[in-house]
C-alpha positions, -999 to 999 in steps of 0.1 A, spaced: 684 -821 34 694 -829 72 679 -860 92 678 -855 129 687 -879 152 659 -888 181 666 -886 217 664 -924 238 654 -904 268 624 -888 251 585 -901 243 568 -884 216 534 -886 197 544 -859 167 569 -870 143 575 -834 125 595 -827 95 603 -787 86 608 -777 47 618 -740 41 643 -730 21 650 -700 45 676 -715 70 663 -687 98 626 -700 95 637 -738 95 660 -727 132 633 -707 145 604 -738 140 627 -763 152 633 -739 188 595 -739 188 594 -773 185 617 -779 212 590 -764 236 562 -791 228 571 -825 246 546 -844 226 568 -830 189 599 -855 176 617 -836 150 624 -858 119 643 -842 95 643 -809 76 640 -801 42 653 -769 19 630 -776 -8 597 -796 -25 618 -827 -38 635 -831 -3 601 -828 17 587 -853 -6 619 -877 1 618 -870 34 581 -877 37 583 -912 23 615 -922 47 598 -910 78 562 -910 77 558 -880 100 527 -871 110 532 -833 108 546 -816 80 556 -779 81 564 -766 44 564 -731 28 549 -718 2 581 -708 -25 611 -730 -23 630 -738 -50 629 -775 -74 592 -778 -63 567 -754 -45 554 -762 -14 516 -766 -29 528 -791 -52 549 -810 -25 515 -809 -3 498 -823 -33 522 -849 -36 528 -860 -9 484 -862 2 484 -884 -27 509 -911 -15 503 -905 23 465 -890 32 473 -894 67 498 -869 69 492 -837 85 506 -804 64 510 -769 74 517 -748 49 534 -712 59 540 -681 41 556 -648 42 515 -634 37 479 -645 37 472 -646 -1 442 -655 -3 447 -673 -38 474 -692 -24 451 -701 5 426 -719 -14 451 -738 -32 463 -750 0 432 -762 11 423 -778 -23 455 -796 -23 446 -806 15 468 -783 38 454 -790 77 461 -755 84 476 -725 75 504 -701 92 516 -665 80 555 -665 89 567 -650 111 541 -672 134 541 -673 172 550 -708 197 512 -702 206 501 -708 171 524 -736 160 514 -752 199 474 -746 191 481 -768 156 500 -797 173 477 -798 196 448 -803 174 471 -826 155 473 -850 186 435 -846 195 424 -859 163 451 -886 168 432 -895 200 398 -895 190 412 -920 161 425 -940 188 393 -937 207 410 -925 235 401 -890 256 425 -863 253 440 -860 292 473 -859 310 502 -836 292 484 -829 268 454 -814 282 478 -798 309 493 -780 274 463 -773 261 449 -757 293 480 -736 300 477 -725 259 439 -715 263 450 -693 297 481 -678 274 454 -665 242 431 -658 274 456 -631 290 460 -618 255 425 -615 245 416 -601 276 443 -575 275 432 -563 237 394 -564 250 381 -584 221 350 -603 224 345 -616 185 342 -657 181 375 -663 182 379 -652 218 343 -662 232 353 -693 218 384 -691 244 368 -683 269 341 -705 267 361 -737 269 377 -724 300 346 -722 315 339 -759 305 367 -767 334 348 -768 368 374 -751 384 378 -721 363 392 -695 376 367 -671 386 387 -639 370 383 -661 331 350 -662 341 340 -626 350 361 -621 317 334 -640 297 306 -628 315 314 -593 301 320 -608 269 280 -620 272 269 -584 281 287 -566 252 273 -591 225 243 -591 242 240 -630 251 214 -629 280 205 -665 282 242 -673 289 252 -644 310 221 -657 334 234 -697 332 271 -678 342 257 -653 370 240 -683 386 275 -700 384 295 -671 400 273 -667 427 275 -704 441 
């Protein structure tokens, strides 16, 4: 179990805390962390009891465990640890989706869930709802750096989405709150519009037409 020091220099809203018994995963989450601003990195954990130890020391608000470590699983650490401190956020990752394993999560109260290996877009998509719902608590809007982020992370799953042609909810979804900016770019927009044609949306496609041709 290693505690990180924080940096002086450095504000941050996300106090994290990584458990994987896989030194690789633990190097690879902390790099990814590095690229979030708003993310403090706490202390890592190789195992269930450490997590647990680690949780009570530091109060994080994010927790990133995995599913198999040795001296206590990760469910049972999320279990745990929910008990004694609802507030936390946990992520719980795995090597694969098991559906099984899945529903335990979310019974024992996992915020999300990630199949390792996971991408800097998905881990920066979960902090970011992780500091949203810390603003709304706060009763203040989500703006500044953080909306910057989250823009600049919608226009990243945008290009993707756009280059694989897919048009189910997860993308309209996308696409859709990119529209919300008034100064959309009109390329995101002609993007959605075909989105509308292919699944047939008419009502929406005429609200977007009237948009593109102001």
């Amino acid at each position: 179990m290693s505690q990180v020091q924080a940096s002086p220099t450095r504000t941050r809203q996300v106090r994290v805390i990584i458990a994987d018994d896989i030194q690789a995963t633990r190097h690879s989450t902390s790099l990814m962390l590095n690229l979030l601003p708003e993310t403090e990195l706490v202390g890592t954990a190789t195992n269930g009891v450490e997590a647990i130890q680690l949780v009570k020391q530091h109060r994080p608000d994010l927790l990133i465990l995995d599913v198999n470590m040795p001296k206590m699983d990760g469910i049972s650490a999320l279990s745990e640890i929910r008990r004694l401190y609802p507030e936390v956020k946990c992520v719980v990752i795995s090597s694969e989706r098991d559906e099984v394993v899945l529903a335990r999560a979310k019974k024992a109260g996992a915020f999300h869930f990630l199949v390792k290996p996971f991408t800097s877009e998905e881990l920066v998509e979960v902090v970011t709802r992780i500091i949203q719902t810390q603003e709304n608590r706060n009763g203040r809007p989500v703006t500044g750096q953080l909306r910057d982020r989250r823009d600049v992370h919608l226009r990243q799953l945008a290009s993707t989405y756009a280059k694989m042609h897919r048009t189910d909810d997860e993308a309209l979804a996308v696409f859709e709150e990119l529209a919300e900016n008034p100064y959309c770019e009109e390329y995101w927009l002609k993007s959605l519009a075909m989105i509308y044609v292919i699944r047939m949306k008419w009502s929406k496609l005429k609200a977007l037409a009237a948009r593109l041709e102001e």
